[in-house]
TORVEX-630743 format. One record per atom (N, C-alpha, C): residue number from 1; residue in one letter; atom name; x, y, z. Coordinates in nm, 4 decimals. Layout:
N
<site resi="NUM" resn="A" name="CA" px="X" py="Y" pz="Z"/>
...
This chain:
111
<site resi="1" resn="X" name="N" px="0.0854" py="-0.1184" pz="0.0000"/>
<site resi="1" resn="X" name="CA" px="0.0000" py="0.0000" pz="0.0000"/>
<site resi="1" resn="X" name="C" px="0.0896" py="0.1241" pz="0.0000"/>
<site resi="2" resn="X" name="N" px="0.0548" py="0.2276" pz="-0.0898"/>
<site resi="2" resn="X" name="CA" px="0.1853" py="0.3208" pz="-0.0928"/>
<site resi="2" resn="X" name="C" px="0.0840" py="0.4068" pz="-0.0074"/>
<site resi="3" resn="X" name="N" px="0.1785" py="0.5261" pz="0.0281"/>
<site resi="3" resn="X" name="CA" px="0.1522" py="0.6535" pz="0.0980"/>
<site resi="3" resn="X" name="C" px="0.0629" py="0.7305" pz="0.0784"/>
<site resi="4" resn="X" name="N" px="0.0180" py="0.7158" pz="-0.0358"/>
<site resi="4" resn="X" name="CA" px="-0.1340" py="0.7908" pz="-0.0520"/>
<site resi="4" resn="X" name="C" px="-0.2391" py="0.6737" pz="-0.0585"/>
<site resi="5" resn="X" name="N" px="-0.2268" py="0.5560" pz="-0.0794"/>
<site resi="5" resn="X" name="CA" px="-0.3164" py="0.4604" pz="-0.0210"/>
<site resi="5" resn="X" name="C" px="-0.3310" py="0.4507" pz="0.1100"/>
<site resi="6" resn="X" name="N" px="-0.4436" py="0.4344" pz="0.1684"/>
<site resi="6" resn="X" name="CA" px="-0.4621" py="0.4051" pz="0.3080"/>
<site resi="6" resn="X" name="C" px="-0.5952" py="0.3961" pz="0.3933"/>
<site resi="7" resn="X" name="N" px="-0.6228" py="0.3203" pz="0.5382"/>
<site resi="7" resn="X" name="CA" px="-0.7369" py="0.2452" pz="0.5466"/>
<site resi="7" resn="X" name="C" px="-0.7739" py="0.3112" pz="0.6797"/>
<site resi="8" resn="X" name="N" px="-0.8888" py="0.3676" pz="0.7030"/>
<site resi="8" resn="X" name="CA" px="-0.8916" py="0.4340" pz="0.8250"/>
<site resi="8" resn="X" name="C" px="-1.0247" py="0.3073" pz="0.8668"/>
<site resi="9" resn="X" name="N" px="-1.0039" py="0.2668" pz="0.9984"/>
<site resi="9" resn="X" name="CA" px="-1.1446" py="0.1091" pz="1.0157"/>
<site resi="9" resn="X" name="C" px="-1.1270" py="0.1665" pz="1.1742"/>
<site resi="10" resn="X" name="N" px="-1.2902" py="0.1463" pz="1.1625"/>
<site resi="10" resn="X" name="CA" px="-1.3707" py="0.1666" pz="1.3137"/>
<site resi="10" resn="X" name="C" px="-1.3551" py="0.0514" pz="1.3853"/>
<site resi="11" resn="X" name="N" px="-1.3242" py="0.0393" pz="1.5105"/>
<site resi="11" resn="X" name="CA" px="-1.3956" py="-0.0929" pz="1.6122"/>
<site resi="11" resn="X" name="C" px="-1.4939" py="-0.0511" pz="1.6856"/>
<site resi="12" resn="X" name="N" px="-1.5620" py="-0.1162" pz="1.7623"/>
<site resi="12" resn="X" name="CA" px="-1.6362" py="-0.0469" pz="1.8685"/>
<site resi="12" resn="X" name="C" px="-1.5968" py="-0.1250" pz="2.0006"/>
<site resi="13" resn="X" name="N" px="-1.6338" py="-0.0747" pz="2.1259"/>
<site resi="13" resn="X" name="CA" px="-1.6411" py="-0.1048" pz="2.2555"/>
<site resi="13" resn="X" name="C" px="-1.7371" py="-0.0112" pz="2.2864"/>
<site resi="14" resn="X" name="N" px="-1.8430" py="-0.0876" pz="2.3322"/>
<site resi="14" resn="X" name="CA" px="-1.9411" py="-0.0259" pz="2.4503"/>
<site resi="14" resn="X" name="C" px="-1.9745" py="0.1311" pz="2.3520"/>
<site resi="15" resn="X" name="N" px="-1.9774" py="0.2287" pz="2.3924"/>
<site resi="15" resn="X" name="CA" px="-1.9904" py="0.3414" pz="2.4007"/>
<site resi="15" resn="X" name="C" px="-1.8597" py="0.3994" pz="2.2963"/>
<site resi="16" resn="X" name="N" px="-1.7756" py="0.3424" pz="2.2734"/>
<site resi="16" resn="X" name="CA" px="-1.6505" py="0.4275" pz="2.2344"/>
<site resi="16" resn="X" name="C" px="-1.5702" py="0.2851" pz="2.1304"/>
<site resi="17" resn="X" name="N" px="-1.4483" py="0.3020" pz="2.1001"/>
<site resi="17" resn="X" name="CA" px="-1.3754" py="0.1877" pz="2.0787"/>
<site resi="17" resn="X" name="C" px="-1.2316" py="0.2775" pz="2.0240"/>
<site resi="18" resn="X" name="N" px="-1.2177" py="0.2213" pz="1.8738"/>
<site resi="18" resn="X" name="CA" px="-1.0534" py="0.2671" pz="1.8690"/>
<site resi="18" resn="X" name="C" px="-1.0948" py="0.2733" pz="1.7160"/>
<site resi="19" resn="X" name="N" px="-1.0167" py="0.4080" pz="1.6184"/>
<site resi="19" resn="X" name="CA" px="-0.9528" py="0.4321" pz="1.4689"/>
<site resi="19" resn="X" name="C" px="-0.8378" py="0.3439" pz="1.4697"/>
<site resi="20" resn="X" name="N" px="-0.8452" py="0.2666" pz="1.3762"/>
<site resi="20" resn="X" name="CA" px="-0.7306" py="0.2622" pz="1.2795"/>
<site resi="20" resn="X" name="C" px="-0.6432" py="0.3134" pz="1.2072"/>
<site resi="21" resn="X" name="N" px="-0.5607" py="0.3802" pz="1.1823"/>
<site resi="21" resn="X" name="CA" px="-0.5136" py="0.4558" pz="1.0630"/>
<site resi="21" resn="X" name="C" px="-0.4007" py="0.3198" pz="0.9700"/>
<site resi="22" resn="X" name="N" px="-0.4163" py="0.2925" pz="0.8946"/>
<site resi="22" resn="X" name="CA" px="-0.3282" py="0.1857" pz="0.8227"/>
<site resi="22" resn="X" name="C" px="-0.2927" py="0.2283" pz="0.6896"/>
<site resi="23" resn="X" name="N" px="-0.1232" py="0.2253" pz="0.6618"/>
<site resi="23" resn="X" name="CA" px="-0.0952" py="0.2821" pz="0.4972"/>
<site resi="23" resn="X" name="C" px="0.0332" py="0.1984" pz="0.5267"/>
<site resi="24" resn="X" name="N" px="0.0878" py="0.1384" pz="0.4005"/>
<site resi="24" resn="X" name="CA" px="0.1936" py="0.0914" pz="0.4130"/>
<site resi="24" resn="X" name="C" px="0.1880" py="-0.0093" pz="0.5085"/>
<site resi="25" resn="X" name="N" px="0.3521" py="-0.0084" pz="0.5960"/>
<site resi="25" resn="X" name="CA" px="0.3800" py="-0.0960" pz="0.7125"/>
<site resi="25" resn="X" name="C" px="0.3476" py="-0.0178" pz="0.8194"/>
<site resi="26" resn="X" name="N" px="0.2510" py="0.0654" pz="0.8318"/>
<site resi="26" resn="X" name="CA" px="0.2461" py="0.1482" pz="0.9524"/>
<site resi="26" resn="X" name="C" px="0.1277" py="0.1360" pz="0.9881"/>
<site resi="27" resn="X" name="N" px="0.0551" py="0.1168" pz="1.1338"/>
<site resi="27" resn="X" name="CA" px="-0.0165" py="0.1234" pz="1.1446"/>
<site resi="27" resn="X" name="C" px="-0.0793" py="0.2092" pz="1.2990"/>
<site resi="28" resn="X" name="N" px="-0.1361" py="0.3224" pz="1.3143"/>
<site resi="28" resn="X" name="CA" px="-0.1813" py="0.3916" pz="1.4432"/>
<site resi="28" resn="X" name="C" px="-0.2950" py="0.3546" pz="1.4671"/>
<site resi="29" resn="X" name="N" px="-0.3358" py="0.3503" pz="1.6701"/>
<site resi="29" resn="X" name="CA" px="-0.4745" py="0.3368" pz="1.6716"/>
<site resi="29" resn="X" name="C" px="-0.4913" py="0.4475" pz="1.7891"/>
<site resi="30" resn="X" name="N" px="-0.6168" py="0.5256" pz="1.7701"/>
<site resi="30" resn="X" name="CA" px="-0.6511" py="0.6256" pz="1.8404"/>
<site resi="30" resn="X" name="C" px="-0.8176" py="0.5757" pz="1.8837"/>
<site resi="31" resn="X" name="N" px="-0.8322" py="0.6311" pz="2.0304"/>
<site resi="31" resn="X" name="CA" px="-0.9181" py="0.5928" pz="2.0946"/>
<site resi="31" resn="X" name="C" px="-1.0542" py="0.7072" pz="2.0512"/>
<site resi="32" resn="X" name="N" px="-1.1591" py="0.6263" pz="2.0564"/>
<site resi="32" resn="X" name="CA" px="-1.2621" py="0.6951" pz="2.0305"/>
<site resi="32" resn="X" name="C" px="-1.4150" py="0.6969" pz="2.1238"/>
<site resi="33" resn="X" name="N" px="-1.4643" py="0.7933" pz="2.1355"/>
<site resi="33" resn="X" name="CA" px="-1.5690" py="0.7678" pz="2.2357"/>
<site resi="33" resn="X" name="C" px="-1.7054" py="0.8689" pz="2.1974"/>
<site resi="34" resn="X" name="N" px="-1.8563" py="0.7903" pz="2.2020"/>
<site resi="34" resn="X" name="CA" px="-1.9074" py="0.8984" pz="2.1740"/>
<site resi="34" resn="X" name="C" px="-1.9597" py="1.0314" pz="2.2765"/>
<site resi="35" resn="X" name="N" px="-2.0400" py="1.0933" pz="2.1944"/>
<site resi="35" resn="X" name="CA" px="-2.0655" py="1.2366" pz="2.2840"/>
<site resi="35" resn="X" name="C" px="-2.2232" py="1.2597" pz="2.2400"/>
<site resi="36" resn="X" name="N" px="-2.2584" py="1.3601" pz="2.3237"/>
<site resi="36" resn="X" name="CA" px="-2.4214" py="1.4307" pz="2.2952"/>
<site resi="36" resn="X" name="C" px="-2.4535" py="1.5001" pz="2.1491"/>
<site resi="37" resn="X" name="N" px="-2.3310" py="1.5532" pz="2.0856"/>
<site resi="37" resn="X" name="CA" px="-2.3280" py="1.5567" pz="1.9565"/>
<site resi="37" resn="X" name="C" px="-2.2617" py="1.5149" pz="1.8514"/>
<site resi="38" resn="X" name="N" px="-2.2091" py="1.3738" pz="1.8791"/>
<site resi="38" resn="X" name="CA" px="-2.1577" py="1.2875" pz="1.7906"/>
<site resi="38" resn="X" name="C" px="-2.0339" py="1.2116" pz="1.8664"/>
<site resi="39" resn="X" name="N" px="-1.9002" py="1.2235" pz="1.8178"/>
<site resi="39" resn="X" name="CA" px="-1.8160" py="1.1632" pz="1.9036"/>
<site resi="39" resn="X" name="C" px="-1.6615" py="1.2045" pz="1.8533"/>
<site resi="40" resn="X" name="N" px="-1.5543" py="1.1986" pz="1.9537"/>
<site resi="40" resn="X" name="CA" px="-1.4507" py="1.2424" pz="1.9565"/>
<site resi="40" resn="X" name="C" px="-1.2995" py="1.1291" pz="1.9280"/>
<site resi="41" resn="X" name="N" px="-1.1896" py="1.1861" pz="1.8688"/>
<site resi="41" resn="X" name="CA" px="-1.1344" py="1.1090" pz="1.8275"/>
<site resi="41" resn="X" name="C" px="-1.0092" py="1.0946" pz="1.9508"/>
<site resi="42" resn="X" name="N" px="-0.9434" py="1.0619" pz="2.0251"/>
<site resi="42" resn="X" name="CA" px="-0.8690" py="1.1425" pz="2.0904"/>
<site resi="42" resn="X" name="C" px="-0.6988" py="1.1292" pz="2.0144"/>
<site resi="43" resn="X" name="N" px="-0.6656" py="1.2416" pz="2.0284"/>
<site resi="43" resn="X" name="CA" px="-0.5127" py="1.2574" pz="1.9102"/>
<site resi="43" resn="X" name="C" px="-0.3969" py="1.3041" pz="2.0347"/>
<site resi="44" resn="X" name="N" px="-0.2605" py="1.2861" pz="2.0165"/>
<site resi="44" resn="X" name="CA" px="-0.1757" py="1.3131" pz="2.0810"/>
<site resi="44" resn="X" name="C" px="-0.1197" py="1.4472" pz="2.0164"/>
<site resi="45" resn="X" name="N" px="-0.1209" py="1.5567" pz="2.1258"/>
<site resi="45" resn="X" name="CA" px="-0.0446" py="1.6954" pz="2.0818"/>
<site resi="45" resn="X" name="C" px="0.0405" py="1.6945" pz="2.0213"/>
<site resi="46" resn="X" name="N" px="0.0436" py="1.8136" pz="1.9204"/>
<site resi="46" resn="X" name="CA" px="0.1493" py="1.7891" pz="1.8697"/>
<site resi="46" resn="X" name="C" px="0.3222" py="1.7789" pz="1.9323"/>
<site resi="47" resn="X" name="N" px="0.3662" py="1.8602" pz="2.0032"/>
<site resi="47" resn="X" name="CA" px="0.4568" py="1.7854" pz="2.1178"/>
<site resi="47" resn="X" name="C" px="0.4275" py="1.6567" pz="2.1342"/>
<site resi="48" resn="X" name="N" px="0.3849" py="1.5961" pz="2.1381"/>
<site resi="48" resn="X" name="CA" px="0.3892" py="1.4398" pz="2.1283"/>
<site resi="48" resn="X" name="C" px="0.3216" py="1.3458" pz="2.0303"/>
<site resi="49" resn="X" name="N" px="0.3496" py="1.3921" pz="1.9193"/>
<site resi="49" resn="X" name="CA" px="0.3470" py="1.2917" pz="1.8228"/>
<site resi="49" resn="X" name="C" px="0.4568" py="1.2182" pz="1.7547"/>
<site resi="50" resn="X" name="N" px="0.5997" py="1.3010" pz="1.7807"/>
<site resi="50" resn="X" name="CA" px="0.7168" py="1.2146" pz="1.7439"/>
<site resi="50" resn="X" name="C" px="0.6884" py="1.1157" pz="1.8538"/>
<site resi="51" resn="X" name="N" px="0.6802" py="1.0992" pz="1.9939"/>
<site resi="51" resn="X" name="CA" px="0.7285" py="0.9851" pz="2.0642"/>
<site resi="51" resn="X" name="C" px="0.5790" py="0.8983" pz="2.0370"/>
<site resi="52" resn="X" name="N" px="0.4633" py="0.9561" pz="2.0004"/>
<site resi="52" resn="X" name="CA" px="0.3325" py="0.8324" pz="1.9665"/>
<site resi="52" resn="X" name="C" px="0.4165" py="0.7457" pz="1.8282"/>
<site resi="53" resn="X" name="N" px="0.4684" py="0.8236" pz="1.7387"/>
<site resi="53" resn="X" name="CA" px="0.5217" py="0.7545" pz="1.6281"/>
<site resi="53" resn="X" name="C" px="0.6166" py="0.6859" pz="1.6575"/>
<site resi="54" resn="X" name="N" px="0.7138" py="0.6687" pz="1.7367"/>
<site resi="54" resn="X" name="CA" px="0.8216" py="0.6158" pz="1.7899"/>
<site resi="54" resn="X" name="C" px="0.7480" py="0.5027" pz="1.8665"/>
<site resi="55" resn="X" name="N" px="0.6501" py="0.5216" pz="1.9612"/>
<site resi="55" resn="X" name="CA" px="0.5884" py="0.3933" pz="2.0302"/>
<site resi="55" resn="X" name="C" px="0.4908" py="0.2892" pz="1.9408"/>
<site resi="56" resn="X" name="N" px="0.5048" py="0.3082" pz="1.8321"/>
<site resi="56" resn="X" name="CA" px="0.3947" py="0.2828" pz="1.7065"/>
<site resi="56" resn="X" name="C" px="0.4712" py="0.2277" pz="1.6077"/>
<site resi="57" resn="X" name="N" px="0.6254" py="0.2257" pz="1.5988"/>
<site resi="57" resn="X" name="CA" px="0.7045" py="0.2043" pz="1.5045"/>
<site resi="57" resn="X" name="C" px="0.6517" py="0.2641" pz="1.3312"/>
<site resi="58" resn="X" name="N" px="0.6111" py="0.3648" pz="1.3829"/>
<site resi="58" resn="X" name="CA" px="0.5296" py="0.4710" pz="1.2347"/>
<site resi="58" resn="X" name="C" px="0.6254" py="0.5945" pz="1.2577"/>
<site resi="59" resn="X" name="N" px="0.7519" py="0.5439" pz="1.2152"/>
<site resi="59" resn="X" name="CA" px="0.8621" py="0.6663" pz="1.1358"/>
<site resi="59" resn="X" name="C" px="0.8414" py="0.7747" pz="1.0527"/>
<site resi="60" resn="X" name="N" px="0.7483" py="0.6868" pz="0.9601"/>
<site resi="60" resn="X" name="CA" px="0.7226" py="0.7284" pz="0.8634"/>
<site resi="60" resn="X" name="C" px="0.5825" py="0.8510" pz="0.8538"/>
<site resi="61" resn="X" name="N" px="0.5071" py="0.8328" pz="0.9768"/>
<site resi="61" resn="X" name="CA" px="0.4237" py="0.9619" pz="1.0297"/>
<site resi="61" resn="X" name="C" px="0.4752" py="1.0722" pz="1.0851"/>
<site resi="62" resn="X" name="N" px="0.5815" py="1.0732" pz="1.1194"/>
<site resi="62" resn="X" name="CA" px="0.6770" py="1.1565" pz="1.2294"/>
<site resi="62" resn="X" name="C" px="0.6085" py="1.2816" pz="1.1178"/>
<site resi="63" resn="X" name="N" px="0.6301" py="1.3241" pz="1.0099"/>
<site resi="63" resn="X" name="CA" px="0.6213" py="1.4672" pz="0.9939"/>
<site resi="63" resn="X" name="C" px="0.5032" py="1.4587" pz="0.8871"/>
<site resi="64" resn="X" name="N" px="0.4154" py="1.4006" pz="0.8660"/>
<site resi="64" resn="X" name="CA" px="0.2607" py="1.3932" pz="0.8424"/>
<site resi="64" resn="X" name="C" px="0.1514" py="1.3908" pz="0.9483"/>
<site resi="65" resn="X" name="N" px="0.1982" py="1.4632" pz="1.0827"/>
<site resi="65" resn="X" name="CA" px="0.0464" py="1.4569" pz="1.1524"/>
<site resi="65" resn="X" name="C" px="-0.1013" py="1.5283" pz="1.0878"/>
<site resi="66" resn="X" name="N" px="-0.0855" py="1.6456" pz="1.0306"/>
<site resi="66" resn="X" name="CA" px="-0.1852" py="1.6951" pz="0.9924"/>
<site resi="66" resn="X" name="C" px="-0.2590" py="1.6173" pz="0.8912"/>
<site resi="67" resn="X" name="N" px="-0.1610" py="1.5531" pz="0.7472"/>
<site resi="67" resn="X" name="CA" px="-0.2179" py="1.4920" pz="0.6665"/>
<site resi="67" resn="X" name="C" px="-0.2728" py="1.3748" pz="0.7064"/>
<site resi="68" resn="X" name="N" px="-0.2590" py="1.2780" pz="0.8087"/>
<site resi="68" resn="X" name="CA" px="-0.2605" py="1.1692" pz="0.8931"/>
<site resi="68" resn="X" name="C" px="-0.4094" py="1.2108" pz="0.9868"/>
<site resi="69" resn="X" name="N" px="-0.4322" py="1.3073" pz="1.0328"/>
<site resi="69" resn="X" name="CA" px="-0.5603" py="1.3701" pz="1.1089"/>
<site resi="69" resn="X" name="C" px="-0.6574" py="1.4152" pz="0.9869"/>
<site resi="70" resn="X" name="N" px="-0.6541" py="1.4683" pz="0.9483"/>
<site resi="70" resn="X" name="CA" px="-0.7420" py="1.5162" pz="0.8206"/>
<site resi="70" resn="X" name="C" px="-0.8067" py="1.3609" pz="0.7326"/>
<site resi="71" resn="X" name="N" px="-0.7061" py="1.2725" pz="0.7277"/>
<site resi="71" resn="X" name="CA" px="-0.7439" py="1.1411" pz="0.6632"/>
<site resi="71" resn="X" name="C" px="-0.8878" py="1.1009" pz="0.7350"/>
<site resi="72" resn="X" name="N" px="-0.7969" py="1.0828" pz="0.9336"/>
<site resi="72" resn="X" name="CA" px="-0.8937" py="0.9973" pz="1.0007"/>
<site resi="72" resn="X" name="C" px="-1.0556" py="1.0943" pz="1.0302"/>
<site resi="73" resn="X" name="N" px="-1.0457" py="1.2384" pz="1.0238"/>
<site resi="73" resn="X" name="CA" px="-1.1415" py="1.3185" pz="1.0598"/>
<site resi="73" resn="X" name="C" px="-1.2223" py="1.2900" pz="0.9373"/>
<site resi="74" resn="X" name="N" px="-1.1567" py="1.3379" pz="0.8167"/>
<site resi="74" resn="X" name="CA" px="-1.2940" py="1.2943" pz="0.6285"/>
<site resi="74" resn="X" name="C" px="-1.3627" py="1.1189" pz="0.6678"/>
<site resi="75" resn="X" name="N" px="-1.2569" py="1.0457" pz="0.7147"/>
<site resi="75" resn="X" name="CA" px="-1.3479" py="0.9141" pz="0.7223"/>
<site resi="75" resn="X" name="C" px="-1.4531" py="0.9112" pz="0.7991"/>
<site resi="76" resn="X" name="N" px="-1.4003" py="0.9790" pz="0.9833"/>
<site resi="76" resn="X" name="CA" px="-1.4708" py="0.9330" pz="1.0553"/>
<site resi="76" resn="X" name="C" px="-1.6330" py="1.0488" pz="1.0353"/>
<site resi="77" resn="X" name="N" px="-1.6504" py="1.1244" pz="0.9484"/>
<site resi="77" resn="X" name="CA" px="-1.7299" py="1.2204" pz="0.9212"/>
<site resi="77" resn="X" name="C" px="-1.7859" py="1.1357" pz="0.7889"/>
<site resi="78" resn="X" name="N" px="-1.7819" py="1.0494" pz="0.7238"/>
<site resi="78" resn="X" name="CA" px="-1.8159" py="1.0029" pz="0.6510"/>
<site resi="78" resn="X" name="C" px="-1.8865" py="0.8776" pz="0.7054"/>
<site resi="79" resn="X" name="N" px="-1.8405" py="0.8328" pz="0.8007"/>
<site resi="79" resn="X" name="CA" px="-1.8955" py="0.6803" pz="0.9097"/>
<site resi="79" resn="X" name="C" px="-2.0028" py="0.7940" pz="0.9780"/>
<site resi="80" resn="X" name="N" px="-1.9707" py="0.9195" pz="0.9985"/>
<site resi="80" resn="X" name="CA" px="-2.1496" py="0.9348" pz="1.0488"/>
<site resi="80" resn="X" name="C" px="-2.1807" py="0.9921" pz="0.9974"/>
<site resi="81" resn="X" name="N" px="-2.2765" py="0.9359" pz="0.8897"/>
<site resi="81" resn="X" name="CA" px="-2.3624" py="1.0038" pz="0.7590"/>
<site resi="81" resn="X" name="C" px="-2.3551" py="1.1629" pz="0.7181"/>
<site resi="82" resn="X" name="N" px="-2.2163" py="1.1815" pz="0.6825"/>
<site resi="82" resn="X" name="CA" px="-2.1430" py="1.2950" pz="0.6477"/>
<site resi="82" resn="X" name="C" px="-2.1278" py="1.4444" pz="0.7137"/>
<site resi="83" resn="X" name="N" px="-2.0807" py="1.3693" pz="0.8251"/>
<site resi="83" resn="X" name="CA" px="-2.0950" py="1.4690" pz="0.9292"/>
<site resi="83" resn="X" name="C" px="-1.9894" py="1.5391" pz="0.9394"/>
<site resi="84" resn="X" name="N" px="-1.9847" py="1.6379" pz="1.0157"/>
<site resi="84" resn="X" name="CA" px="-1.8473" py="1.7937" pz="0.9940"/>
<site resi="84" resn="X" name="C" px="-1.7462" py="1.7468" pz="1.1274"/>
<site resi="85" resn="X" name="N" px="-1.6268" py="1.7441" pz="1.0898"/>
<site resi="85" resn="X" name="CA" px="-1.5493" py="1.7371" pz="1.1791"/>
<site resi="85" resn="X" name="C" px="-1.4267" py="1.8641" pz="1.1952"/>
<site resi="86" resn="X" name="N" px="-1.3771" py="1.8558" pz="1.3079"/>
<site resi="86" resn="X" name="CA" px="-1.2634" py="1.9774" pz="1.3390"/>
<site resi="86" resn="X" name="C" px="-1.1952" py="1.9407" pz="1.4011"/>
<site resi="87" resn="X" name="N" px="-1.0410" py="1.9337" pz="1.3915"/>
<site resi="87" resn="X" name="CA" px="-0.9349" py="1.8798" pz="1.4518"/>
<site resi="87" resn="X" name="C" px="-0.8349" py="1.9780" pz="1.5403"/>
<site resi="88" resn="X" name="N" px="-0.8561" py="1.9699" pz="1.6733"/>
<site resi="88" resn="X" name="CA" px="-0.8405" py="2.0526" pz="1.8267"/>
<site resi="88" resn="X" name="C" px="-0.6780" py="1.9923" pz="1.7846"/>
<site resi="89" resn="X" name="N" px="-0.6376" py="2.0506" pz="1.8896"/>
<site resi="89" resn="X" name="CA" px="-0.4856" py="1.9738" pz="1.9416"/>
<site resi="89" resn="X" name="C" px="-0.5375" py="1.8703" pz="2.0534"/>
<site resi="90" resn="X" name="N" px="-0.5910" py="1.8410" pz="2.1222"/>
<site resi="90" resn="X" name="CA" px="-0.6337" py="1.7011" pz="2.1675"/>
<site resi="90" resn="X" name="C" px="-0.7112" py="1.5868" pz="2.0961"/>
<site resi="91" resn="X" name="N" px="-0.8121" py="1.6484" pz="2.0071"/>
<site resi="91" resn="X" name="CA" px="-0.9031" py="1.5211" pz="1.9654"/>
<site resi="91" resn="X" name="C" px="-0.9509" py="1.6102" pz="1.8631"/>
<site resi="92" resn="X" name="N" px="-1.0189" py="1.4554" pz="1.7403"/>
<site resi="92" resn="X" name="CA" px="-1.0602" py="1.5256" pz="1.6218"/>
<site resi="92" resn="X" name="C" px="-1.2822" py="1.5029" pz="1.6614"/>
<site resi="93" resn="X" name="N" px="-1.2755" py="1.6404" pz="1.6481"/>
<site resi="93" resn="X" name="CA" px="-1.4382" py="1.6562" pz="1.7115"/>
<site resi="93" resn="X" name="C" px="-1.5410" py="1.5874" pz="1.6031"/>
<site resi="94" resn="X" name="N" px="-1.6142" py="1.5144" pz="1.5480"/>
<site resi="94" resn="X" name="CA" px="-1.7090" py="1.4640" pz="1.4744"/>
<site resi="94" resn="X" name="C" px="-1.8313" py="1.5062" pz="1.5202"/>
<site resi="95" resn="X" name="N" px="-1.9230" py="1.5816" pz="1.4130"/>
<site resi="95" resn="X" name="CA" px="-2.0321" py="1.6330" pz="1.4811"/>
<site resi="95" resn="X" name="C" px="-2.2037" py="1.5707" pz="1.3900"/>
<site resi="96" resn="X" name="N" px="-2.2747" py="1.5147" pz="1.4554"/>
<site resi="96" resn="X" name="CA" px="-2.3955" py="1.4567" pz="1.3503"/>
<site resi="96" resn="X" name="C" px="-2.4448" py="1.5552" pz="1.2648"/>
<site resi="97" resn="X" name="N" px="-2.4662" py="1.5714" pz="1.1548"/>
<site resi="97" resn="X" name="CA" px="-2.5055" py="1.7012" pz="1.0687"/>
<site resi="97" resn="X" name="C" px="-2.6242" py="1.7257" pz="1.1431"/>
<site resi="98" resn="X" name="N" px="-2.7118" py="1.8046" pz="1.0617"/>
<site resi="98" resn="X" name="CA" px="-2.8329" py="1.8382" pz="1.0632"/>
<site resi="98" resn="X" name="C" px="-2.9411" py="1.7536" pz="0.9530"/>
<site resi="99" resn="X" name="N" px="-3.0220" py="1.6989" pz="1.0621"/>
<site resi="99" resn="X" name="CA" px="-3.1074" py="1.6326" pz="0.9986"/>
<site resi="99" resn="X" name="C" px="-3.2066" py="1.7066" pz="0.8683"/>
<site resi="100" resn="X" name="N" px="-3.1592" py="1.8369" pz="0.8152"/>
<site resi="100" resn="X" name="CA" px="-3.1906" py="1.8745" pz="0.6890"/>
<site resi="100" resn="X" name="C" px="-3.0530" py="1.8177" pz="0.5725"/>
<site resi="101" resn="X" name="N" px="-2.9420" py="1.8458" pz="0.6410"/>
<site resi="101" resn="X" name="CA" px="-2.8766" py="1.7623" pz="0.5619"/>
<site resi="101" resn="X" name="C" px="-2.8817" py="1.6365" pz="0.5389"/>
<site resi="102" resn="X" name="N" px="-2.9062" py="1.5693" pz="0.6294"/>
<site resi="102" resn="X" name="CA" px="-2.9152" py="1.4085" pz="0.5974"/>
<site resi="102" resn="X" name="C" px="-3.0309" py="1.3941" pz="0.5069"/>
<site resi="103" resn="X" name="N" px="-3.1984" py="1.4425" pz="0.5314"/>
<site resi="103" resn="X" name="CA" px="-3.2932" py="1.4171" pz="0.4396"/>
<site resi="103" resn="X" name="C" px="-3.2317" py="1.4381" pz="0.2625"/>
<site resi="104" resn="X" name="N" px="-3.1203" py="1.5748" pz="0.2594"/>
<site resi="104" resn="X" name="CA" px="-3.0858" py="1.5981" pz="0.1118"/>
<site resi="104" resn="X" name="C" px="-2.9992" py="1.4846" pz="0.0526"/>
<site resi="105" resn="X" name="N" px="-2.9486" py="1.4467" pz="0.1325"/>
<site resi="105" resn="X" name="CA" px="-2.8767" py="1.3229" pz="0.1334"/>
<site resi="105" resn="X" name="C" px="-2.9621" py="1.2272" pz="0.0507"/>
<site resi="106" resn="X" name="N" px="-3.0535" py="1.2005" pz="0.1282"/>
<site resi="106" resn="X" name="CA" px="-3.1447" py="1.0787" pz="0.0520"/>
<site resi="106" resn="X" name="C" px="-3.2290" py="1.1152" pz="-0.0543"/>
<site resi="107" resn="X" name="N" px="-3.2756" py="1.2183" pz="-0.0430"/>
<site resi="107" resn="X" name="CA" px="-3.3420" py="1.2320" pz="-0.1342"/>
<site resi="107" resn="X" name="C" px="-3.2691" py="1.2424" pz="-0.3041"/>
<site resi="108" resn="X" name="N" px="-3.1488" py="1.2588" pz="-0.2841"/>
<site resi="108" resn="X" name="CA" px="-3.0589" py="1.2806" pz="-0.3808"/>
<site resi="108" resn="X" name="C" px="-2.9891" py="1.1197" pz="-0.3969"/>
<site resi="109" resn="X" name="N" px="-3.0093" py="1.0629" pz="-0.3602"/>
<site resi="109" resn="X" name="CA" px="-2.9588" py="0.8584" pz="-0.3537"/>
<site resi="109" resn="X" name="C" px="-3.1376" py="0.8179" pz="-0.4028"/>
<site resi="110" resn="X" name="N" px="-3.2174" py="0.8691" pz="-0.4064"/>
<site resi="110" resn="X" name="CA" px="-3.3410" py="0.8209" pz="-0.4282"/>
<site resi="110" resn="X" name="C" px="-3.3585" py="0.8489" pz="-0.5694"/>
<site resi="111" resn="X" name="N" px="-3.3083" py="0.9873" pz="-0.6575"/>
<site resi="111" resn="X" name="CA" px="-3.2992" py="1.0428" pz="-0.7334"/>
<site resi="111" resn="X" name="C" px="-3.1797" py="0.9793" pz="-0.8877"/>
């Protein structure tokens, strides 16, 4: 899988579970949990994302955090029926759209 290929996969536990991020030989997992308006990704500051990549043997993330967050935020906004996300320096926020967006949604898959 080259560097612009790559697999962002949900688990669940209970209430919350864990992202995947997978490209290449690298693979990160970030914890996830939901919330009253959707659910949160939790991400390591940037101050500490060389040593998450170092405990992860993902070298090769060391200076792609943003492109690496932006991946897992478009997926995980796409796993809830195309919902808006924003990426804090702690966690990437996922928010449920508005149920006018979702109806345009369908009505446009019906179409």
């Amino acid at each position: 899988m080259a560097v612009d290929q790559y697999r962002v996969k949900f688990r669940s536990d209970g209430l919350g579970g864990w992202v995947d991020y997978e490209e290449q030989a690298l693979t990160l997992a970030f914890p996830w949990e939901r919330t009253i308006l959707g659910f949160t990704v939790e991400i390591p500051l940037s101050k500490e994302w060389n040593d998450f990549c170092d405990l992860n043997n993902a070298l090769a993330a060391k200076s792609r955090r943003a492109i690496i967050l932006n991946r897992i935020g478009k997926a995980a906004a796409r796993e809830y029926w195309g919902g808006i996300y924003s990426i804090g320096e702690r966690e990437i926020d996922v928010r449920r759209p508005s149920i006018l967006r979702i109806l345009e949604r369908w009505r446009k898959r019906a179409n």
